[in-house]
N, C-alpha and C positions, 0 to 999 in steps of 0.2 A: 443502446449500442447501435454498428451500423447493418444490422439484421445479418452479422456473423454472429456463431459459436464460440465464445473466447471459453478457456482454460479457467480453471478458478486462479492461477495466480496472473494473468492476464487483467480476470475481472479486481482481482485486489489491486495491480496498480491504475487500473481507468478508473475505480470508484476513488483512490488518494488523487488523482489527479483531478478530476469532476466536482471534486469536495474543496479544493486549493492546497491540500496538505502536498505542500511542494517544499523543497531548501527558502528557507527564511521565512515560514511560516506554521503556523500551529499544526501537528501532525494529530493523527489520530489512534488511539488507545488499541489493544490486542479484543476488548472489549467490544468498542465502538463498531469496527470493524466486522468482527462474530459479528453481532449484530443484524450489520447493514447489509453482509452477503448470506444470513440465513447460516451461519457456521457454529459449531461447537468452536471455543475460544482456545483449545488443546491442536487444532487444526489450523486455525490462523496462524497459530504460534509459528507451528513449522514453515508454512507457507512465507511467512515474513521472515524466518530466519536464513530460506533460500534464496529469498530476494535481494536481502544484506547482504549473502556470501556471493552474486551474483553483481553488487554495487550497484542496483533499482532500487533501494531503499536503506536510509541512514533513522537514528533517532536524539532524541534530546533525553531526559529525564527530568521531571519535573521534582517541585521543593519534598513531594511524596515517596519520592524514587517510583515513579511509575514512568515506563516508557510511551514516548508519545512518537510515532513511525511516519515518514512520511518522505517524498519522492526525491532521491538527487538530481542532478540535474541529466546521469546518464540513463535515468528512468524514465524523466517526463522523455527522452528521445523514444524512449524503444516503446510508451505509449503512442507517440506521435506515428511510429513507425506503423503501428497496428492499423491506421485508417488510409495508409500508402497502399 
């Protein structure tokens, strides 16, 4: 990042944006995500489900029914906005 402090749901949409999980590409899992920011996967959840209700993040569902999360296009802005 650019030697700021972001928020964890900050760092959840700059790690989908970094990754390409953007509208009309493959998103990433509630899993994947735990994962990659060091989270319990009970905590993404919420975290992404704020993001949804805020319109920074939409999903697909795959042939699984597993959701796959990843950035609309009013999210990659307000990531962009972060390094304004």
């Amino acid at each position: 990042m650019s030697g700021v402090e972001h928020t964890p749901h900050q760092r959840l949409l700059v790690f989908l944006h970094n990754t390409g999980a953007v509208i009309g590409r493959p998103g990433k899992t509630v899993e994947e995500l735990a994962t990659a920011m060091g989270m319990r996967p009970d905590e993404v959840d919420e975290m992404v489900l704020d993001q949804i209700n805020s319109g920074y993040l939409e999903f697909s569902t795959d042939e699984k029914g597993v959701r796959h999360y990843k950035l609309t296009g009013r999210g990659i802005i307000r990531v962009s906005s972060l390094y304004t």
